[in-house]
C-alpha positions as CSV (number, residue, x, y, z in Angstrom):
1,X,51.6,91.1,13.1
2,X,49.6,93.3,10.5
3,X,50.0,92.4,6.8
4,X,49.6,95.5,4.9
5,X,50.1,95.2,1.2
6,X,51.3,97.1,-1.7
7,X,50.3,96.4,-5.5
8,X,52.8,95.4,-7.0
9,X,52.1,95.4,-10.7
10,X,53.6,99.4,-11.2
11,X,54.7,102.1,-9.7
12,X,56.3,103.4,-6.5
13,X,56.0,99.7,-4.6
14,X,59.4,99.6,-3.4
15,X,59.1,102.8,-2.1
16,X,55.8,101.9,0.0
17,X,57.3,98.2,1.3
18,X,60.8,100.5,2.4
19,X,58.4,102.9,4.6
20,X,56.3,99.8,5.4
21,X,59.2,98.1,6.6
22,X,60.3,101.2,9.1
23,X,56.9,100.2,11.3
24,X,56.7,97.8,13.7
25,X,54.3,95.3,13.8
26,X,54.0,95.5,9.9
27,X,55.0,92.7,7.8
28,X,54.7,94.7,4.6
29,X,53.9,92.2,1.2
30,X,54.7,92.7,-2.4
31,X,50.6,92.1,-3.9
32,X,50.7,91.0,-7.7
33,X,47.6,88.2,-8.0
34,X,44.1,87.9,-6.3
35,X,45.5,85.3,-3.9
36,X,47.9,87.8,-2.2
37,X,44.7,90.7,-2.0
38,X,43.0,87.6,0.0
39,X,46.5,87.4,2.3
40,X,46.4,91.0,3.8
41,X,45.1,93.1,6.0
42,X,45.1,96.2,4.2
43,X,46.3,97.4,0.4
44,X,48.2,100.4,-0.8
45,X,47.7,100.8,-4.6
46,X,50.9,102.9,-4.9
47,X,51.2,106.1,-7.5
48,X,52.4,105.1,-10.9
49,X,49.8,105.1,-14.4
50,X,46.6,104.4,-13.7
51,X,46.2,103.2,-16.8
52,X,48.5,100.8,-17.4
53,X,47.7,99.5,-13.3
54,X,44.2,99.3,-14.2
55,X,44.7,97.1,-17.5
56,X,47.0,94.7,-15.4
57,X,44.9,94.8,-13.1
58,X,41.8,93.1,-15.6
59,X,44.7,91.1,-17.5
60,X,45.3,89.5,-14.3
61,X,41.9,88.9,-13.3
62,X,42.8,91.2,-9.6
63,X,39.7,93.8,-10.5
64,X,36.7,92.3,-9.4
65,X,38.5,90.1,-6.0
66,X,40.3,93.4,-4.8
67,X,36.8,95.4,-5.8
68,X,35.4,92.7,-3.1
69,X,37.7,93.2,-0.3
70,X,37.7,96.4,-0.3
71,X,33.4,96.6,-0.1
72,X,33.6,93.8,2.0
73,X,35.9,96.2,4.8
74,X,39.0,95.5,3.7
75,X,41.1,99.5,4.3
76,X,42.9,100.5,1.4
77,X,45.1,104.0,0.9
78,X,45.3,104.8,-2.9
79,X,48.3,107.4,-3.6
80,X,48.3,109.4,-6.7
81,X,47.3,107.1,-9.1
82,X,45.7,104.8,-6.9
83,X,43.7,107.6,-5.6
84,X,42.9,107.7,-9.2
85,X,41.6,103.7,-9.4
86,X,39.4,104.2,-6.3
87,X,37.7,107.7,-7.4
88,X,33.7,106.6,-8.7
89,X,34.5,109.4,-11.5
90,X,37.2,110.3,-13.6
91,X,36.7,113.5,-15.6
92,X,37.7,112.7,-18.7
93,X,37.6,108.9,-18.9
94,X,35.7,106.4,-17.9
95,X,36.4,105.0,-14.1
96,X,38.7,102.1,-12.6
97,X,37.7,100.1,-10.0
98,X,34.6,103.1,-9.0
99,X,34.5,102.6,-5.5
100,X,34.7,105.9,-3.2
101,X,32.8,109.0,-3.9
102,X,35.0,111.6,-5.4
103,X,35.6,112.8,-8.7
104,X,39.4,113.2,-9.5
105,X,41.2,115.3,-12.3
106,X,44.0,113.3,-13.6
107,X,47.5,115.3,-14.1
108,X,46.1,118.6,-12.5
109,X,49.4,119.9,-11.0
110,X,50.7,119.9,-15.0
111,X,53.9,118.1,-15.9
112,X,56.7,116.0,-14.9
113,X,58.5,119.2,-14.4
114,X,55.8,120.5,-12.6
115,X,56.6,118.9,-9.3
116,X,56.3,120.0,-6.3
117,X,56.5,119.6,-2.6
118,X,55.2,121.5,0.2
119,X,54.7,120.6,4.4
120,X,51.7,121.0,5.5
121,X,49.3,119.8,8.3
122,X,47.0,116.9,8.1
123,X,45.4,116.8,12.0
124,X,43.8,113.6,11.2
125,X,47.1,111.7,10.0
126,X,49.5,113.3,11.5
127,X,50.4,115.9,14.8
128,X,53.2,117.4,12.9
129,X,53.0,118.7,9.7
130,X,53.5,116.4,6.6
131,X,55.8,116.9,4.0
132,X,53.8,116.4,0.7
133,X,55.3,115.4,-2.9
134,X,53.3,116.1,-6.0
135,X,54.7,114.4,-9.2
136,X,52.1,115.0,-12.2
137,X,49.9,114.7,-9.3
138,X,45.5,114.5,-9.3
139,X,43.4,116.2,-7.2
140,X,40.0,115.6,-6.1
141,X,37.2,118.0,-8.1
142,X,34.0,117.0,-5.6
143,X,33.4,114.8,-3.0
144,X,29.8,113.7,-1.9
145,X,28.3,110.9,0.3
146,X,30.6,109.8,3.1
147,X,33.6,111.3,2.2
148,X,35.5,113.5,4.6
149,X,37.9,116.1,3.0
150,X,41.3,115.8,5.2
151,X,44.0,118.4,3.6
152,X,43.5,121.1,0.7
153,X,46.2,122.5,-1.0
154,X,45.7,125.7,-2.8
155,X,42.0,125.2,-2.9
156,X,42.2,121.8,-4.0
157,X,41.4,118.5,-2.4
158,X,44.6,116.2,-2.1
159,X,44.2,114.1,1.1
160,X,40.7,112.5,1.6
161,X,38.9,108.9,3.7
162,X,35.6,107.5,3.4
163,X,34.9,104.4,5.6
164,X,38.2,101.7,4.9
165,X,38.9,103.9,1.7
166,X,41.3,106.8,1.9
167,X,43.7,108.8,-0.8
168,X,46.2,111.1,-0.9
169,X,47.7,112.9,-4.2
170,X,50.6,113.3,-3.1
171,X,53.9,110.9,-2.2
172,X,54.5,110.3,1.5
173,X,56.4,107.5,0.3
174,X,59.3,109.3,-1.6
175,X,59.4,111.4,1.9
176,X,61.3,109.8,5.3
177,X,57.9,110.6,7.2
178,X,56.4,107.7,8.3
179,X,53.6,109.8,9.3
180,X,50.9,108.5,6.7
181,X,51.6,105.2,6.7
182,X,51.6,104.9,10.6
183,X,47.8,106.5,9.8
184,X,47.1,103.8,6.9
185,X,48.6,100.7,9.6
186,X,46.4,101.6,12.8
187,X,42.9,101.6,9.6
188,X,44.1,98.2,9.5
């Protein structure tokens, strides 16, 4: 049985282990200390604040061992604000954990009220189309080395994979779609 992990320090966890939960063959695990990133077979960091994520993760000393698993091959899926965590630049701010080439643009789709949702194919996650929530979501500016673009949305990059790395701006977890994370579980 796979153990796929979600971080578990903020943001939409529950709502990643509930989808996790819906797959078989996944134990899905609640990640909050550098032990449990040693544990599983893949990481979600789930959408929440960057921010505040990234500052728990250095007050918890989680940075540099999850930096480590994931270079060292370990797949990880970074929603919304984990796509934000992941991205090498952050226009803006100064980057997270700087490990997949993109450049992201925090809050692009505006405010909370600014939501939105919209379906729409992904061929390389999914052979239906996906039903995509944007909260206060990013979107990728560039991409350049490995990085393969997998969905645009109005022009703009929102679904994206290099190597064990891959992000998505938008919610599949606040969706009943298991699509995404059926993608994410065969990475791992």
């Amino acid at each position: 049985m796979k153990r796929i992990g979600v971080l578990s320090l903020q943001g939409s966890v529950e709502e990643h282990i509930a989808m996790l939960s819906k797959l078989r063959g996944i134990k899905p695990v609640e990640v909050n200390s550098s032990a449990g990133i040693k544990s599983v077979d893949g990481l979600i960091l789930p959408g929440g604040e960057s921010t505040t994520i990234s500052r728990l993760l250095n007050i918890f000393e989680m940075a540099d061992p999850l930096r480590k698993r994931i270079e060292s091959g370990m797949p990880v899926w970074g929603t919304c604000a984990g796509m934000i965590l992941l991205a090498k630049e952050v226009l803006g701010e100064r980057p997270h954990l700087a490990l997949m080439d993109i450049s992201v643009r925090r809050n692009s789709y505006g405010r909370q009220l600014g939501s939105f949702r919209v379906t729409m194919p992904i061929p390389e996650i999914s052979p239906h189309p996906i039903e995509c929530v944007f909260i206060r979501a990013p979107w990728v500016e560039r991409v350049w080395g490995t990085v393969r673009v997998l969905a645009e949305e109005n022009g703009h990059i929102i679904a994206a994979r290099q190597k064990n790395m891959l992000v998505t701006s938008f919610h599949p977890e606040l969706t009943d779609d298991t699509a995404v994370h059926s993608a994410f579980a065969a990475m791992c």
